[in-house]
C-alpha positions in Angstrom: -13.6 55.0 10.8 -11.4 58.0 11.5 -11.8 61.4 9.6 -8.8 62.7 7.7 -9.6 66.4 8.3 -9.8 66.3 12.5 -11.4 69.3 14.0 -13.8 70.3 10.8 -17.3 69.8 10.7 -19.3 69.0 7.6 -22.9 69.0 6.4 -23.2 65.3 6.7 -22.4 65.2 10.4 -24.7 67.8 12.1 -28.2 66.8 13.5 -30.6 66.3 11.3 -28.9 65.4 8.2 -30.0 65.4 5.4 -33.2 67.6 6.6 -32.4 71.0 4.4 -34.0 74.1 5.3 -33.8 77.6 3.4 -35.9 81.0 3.1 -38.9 81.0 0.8 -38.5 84.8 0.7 -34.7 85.2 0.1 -34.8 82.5 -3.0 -38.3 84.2 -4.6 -37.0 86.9 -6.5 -33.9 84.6 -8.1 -36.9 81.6 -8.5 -39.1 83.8 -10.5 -36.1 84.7 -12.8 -35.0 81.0 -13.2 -38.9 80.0 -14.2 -39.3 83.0 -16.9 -36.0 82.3 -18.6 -36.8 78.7 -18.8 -40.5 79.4 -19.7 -39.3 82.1 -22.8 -36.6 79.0 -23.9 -39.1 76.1 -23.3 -41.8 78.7 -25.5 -39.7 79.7 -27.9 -38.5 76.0 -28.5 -42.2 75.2 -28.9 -42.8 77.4 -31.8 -40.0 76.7 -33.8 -40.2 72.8 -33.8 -39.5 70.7 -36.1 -35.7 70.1 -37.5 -35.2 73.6 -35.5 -36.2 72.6 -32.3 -34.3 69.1 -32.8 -31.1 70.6 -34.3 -31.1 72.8 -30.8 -31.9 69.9 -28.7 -28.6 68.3 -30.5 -26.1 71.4 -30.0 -27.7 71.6 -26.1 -27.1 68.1 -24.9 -23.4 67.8 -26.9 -22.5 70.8 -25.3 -23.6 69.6 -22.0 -21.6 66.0 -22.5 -18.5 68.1 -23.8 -18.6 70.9 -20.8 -19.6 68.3 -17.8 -16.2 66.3 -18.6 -14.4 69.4 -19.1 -15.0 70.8 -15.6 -13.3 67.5 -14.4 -10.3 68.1 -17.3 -11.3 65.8 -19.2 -11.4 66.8 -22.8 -14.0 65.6 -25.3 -13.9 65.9 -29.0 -17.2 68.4 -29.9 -17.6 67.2 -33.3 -17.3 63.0 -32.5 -19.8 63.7 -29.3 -22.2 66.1 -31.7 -22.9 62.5 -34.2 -22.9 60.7 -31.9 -25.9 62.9 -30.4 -27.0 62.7 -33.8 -27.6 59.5 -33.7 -29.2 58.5 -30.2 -32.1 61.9 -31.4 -32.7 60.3 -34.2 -31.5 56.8 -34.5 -34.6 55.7 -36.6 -33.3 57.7 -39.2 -30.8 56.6 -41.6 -28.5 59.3 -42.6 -28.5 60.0 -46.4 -31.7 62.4 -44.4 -31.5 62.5 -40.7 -34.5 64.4 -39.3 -35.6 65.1 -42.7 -33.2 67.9 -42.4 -31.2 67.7 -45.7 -34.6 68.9 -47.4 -33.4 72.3 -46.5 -29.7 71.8 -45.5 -26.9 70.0 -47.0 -25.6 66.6 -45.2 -23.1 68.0 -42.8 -19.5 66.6 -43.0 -20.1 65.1 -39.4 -22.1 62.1 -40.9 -18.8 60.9 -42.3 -17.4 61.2 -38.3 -19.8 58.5 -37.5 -17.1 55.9 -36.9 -15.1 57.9 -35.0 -17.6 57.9 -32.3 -16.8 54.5 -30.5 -14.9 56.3 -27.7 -17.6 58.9 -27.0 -20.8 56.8 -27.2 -20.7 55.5 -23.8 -20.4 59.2 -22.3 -23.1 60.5 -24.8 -25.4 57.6 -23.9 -25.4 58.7 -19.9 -27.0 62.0 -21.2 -29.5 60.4 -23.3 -30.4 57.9 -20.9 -31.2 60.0 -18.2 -32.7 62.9 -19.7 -35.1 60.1 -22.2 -35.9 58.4 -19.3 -37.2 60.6 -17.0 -40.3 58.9 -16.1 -38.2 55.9 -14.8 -37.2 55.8 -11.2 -34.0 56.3 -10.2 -32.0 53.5 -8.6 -28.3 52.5 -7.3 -28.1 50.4 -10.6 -29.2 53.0 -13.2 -26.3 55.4 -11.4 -23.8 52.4 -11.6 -24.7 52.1 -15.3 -24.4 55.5 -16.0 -20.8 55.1 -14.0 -19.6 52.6 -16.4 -21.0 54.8 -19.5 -18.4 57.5 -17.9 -15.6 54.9 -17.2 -15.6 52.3 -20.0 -12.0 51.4 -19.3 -12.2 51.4 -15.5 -11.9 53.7 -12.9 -8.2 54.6 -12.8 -6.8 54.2 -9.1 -3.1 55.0 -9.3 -0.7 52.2 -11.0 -4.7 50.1 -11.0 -7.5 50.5 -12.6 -10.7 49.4 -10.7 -14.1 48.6 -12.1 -16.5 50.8 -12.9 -20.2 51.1 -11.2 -19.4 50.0 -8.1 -19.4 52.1 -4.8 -16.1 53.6 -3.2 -14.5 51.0 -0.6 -12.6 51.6 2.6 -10.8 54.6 3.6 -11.4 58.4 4.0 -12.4 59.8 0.6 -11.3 64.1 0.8 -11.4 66.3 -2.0 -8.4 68.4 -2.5 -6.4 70.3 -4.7 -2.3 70.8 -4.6 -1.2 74.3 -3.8 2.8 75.3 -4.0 3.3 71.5 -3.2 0.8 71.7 0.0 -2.6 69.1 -0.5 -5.3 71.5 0.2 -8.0 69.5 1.3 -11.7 71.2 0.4 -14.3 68.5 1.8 -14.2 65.1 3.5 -17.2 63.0 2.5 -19.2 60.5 5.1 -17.5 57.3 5.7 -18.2 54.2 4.0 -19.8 53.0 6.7 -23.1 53.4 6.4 -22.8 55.0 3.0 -25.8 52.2 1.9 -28.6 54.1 4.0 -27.3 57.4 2.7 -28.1 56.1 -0.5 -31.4 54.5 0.0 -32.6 57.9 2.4 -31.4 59.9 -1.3 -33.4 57.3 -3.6 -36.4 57.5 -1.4 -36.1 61.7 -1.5 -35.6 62.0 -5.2 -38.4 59.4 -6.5 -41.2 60.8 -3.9 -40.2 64.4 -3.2 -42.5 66.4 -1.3 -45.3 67.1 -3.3 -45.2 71.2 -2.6 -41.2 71.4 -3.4 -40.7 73.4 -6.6 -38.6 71.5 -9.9 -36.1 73.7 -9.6 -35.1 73.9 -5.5 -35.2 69.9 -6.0 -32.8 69.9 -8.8 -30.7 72.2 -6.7 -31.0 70.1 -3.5 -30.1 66.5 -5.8 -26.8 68.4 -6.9 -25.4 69.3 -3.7 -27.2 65.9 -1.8 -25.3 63.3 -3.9 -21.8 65.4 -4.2 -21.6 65.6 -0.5 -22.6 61.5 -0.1 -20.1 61.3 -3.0 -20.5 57.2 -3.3 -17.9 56.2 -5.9 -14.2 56.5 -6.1 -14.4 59.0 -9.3 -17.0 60.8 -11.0 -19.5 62.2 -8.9 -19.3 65.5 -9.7 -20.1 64.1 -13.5 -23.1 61.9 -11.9 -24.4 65.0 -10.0 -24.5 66.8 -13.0 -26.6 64.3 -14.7 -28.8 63.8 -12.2 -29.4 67.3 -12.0 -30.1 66.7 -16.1 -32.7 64.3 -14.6 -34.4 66.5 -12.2 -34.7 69.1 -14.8 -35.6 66.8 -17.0 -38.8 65.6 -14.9 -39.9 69.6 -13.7 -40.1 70.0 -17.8 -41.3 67.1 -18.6 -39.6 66.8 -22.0 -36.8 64.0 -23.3 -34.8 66.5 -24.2 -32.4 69.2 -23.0 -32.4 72.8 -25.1 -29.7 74.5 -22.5 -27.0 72.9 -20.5 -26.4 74.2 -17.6 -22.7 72.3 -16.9 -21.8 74.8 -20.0 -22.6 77.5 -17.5 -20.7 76.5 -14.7 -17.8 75.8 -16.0 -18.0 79.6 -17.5 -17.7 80.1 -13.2 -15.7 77.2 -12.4 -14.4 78.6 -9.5 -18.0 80.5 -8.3 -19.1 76.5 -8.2 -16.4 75.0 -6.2 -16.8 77.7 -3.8 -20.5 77.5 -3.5 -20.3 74.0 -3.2 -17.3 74.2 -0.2 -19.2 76.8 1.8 -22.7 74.7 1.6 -20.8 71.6 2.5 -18.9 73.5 5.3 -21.7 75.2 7.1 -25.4 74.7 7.8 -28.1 72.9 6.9 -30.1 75.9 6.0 -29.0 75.8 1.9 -30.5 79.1 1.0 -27.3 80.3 -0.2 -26.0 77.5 -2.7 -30.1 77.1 -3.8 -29.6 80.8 -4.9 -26.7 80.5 -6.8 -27.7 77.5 -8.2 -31.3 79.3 -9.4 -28.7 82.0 -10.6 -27.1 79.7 -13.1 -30.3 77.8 -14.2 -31.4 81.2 -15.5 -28.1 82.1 -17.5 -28.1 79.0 -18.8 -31.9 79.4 -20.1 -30.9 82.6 -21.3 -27.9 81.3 -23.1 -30.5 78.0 -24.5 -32.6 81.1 -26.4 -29.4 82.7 -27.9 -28.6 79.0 -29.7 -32.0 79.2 -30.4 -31.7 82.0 -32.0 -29.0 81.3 -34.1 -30.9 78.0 -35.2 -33.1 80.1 -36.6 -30.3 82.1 -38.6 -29.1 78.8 -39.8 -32.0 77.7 -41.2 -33.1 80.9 -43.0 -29.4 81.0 -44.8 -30.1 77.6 -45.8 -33.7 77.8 -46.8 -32.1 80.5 -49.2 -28.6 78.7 -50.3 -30.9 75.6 -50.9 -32.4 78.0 -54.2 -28.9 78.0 -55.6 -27.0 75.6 -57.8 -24.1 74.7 -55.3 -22.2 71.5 -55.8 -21.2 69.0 -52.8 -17.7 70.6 -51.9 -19.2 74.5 -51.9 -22.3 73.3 -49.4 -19.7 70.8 -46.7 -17.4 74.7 -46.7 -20.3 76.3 -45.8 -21.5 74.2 -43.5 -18.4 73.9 -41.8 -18.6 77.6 -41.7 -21.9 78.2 -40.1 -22.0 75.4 -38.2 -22.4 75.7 -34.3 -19.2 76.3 -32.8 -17.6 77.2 -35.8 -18.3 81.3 -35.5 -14.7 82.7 -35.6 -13.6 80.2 -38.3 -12.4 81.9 -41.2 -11.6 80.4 -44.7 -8.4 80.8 -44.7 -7.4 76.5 -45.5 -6.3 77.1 -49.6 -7.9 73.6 -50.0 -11.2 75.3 -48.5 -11.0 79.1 -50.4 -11.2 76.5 -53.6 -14.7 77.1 -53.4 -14.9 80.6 -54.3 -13.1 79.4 -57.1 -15.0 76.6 -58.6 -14.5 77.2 -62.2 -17.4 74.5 -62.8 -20.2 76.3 -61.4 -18.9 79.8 -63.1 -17.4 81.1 -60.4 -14.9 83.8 -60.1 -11.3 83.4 -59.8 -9.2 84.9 -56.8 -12.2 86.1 -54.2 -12.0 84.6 -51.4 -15.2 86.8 -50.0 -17.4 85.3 -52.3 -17.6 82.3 -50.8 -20.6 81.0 -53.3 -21.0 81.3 -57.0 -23.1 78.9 -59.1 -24.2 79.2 -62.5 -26.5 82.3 -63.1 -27.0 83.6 -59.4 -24.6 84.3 -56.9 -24.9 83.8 -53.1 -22.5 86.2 -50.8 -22.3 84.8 -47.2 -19.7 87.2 -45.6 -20.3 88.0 -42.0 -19.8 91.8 -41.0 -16.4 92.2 -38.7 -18.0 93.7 -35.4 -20.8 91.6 -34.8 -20.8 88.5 -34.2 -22.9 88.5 -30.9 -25.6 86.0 -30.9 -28.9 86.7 -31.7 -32.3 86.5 -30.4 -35.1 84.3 -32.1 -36.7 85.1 -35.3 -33.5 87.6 -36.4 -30.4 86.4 -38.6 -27.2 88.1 -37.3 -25.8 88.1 -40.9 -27.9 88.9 -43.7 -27.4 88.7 -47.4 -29.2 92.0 -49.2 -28.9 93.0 -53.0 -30.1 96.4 -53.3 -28.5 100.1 -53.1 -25.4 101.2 -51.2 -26.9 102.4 -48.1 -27.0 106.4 -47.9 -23.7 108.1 -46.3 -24.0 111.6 -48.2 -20.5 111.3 -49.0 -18.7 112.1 -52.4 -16.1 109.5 -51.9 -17.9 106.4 -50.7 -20.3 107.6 -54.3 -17.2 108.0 -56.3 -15.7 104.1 -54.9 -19.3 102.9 -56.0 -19.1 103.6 -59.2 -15.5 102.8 -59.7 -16.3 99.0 -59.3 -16.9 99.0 -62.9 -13.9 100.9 -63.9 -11.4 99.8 -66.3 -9.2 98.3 -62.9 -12.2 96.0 -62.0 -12.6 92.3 -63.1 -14.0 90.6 -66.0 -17.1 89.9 -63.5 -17.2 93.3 -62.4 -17.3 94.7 -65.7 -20.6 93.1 -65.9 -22.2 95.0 -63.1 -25.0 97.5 -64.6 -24.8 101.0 -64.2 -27.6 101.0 -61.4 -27.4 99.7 -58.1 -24.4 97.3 -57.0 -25.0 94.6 -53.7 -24.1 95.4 -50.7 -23.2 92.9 -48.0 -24.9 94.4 -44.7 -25.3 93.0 -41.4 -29.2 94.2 -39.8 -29.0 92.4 -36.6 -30.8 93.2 -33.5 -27.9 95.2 -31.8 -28.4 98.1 -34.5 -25.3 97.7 -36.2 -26.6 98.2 -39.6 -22.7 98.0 -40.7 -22.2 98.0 -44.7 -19.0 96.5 -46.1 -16.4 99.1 -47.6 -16.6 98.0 -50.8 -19.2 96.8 -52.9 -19.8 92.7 -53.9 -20.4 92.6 -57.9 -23.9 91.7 -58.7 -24.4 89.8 -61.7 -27.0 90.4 -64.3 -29.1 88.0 -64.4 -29.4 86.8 -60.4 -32.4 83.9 -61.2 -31.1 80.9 -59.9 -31.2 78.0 -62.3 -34.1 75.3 -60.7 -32.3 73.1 -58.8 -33.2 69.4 -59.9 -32.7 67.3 -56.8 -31.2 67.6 -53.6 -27.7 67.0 -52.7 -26.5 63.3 -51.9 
């Protein structure tokens, strides 16, 4: 069959194809990196276990569903694809207590998403699939499975829509892109003749790889392998991608993903394409594209122990919300709050601010900052404007302290202090003692020890009454 790009050579049609070479030497340096980011995630993952370590296996692989269709433009909703994550982690677990996790936590809005899953399940279950069953083979029927998961509805093909899982038929198949009106083409992949042996000499490679190639070089040389056989009509670059998942998968061993690494290319969308052009354009030595691949391995490991961290800051708010009387509609605002995803959401929605107003749980009337008050105790979650960068393991980026105004030698900020409980303050102001007020501070990592410019109103009494049973 005739090429469509005359007088341009590609990968697949030089000698020697598919033998890849590259330097041992040159990749060391960006290898070692890759392996201790992934070894400080993949340890750090290991000592927090439990509802952590599954919660951050959740937020990984929904990212990863939600940023591997993105890079194609196709746009998922997070919160449908996070339950339905839910769900294939856990789906022994019925969810009045997924994962044991409303011991400590509240049941998060998203369980009453579940039926609005039905048009993300199929893309969430390729994930899932591949990455729990890494100690299967892989074969031209699991990838044509995992094609139909992607296209439920077909494979659109102009005015037709073809079925899914089957492998591209006749014609030249070039990537390309429209420029000014001009069709830019990018790469022309092998014909379909023979397209058959390029996927049994692939199959053969990835089940018995060379038993001295390192985890991550083979995940690196499965990515660019099967986008430049590119075997169906659509959705390669969303099977590479997974099957990358897979090979990652096996060098860890594990049936699960704690950092996606399609969430880090499509932070260099354009650095990918490129890479992938110029390795499909020039030689078979790969050192190149295996370099910037080991590049983005490691950002995205380092990334995977930043969502770790804020797990951890989760968890610790909640372990000490769960000591406070809050009712149902107070605990779904918070968690919408803190959930992940949600950091520059501000209660602004009247319906929402409601619950710093809940006149059932004695709350106070028209404070929007004090987003929790119930019964005898109050709970202040306000996050400090200026720092909101994430945090590493074991810290909570926003911290709740009671306690003295912190030290700034001057008159004014003494004089605004004590004014709190002036005759201009509020009925629950006016209850503040004489002696030290609460201060909402953020101590994170970054050394921003910021105080807020005025002081929260502590109560008298701040003993939480015994809670009685968890919420519903």
């Amino acid at each position: 069959m005739e090429k469509a790009t005359q007088g341009r050579t590609y990968i697949w049609e030089l000698p020697g194809w598919p033998r890849f070479t590259w330097s041992d030497s040159d990749l060391a340096k960006g290898l070692d990196a890759a392996r201790r980011a992934q070894s400080e995630l993949l340890g750090a993952v290991k000592a927090i276990r439990g509802e952590a370590a599954s919660e951050a296996a959740m937020e990984a692989m929904a990212s990863e569903v939600v940023s591997n269709s993105a890079i194609e433009g196709v746009t998922l909703d997070m919160e449908s694809v996070r339950a339905s994550m839910m769900l294939r982690l856990s789906p022994e677990a019925e969810f009045a207590g997924v994962l044991e996790l409303r011991r400590t936590q509240p049941v998060p809005p998203i369980v009453g998403q579940m039926r609005k899953t039905v048009h993300v399940d199929p893309i969430v279950g390729v994930l899932t699939e591949a990455v729990h069953g890494w100690e299967a083979p892989l074969s031209l029927e699991r990838i044509s499975v995992w094609h139909r998961g992607i296209f439920p509805k077909g494979v659109p093909d102009g005015p037709r829509t073809l079925p899914a899982g089957e492998m591209r038929g006749e014609g030249p198949m070039v990537v390309s892109t429209l420029r000014l009106g001009e069709e830019i083409i990018h790469f022309e992949a092998p014909g379909r003749d023979g397209l058959e042996e390029q996927i049994d000499a692939f199959l053969g490679w990835f089940n018995t790889p060379p038993s001295d190639l390192n985890g991550l070089l083979r995940a690196g040389m499965a990515h660019l392998w099967f986008i430049t056989i590119h075997p169906m009509l659509d959705g390669n670059g969303r099977l590479a991608r997974t099957l990358t998942d897979l090979a990652l998968s096996q060098d860890e061993r594990l049936p699960r993903r704690y950092y996606s690494l399609s969430v880090q290319i499509m932070r260099n969308k354009d650095a990918y394409y490129d890479a992938l052009e110029a390795a499909q354009r020039g030689s078979l030595d790969i050192t190149e594209w295996l370099s910037w691949f080991l590049s983005q391995v490691e950002a995205a490991a380092r990334h995977g122990l930043r969502e770790v961290g804020l797990v951890l800051a989760r968890s610790a708010f909640w372990a000490e919300a769960n000591r406070h009387h809050l009712n149902d509609r107070q605990e779904k605002v918070l968690w919408n709050v803190l959930s992940p995803g949600r950091g520059d959401l501000a209660v602004s929605n009247p319906r929402s601010r409601r619950v710093g107003r809940d006149e059932t749980d004695g709350a106070v009337r028209g404070s929007p900052q004090r987003l929790v008050s119930g019964g005898s105790g109050s709970l202040h979650a306000r996050r400090i404007p200026g720092c909101l960068r994430p945090a590493t393991p074991g810290v909570q980026p926003w911290v709740h302290t009671w306690g003295r105004p912190p030290s700034t030698g001057s008159p004014g900020a003494k004089s605004q202090h004590r004014s709190t409980a002036g005759p201009g303050a509020s009925a629950h102001a006016n209850r503040v003692p004489a002696g030290p007020s609460a201060y909402s501070r953020c101590i994170c990592e970054h050394g921003c020890h910021r105080a807020s410019n005025r002081p929260i109103p502590q109560p008298l009494h701040l003993s939480p009454r015994p809670r009685t049973a968890a919420p519903s």
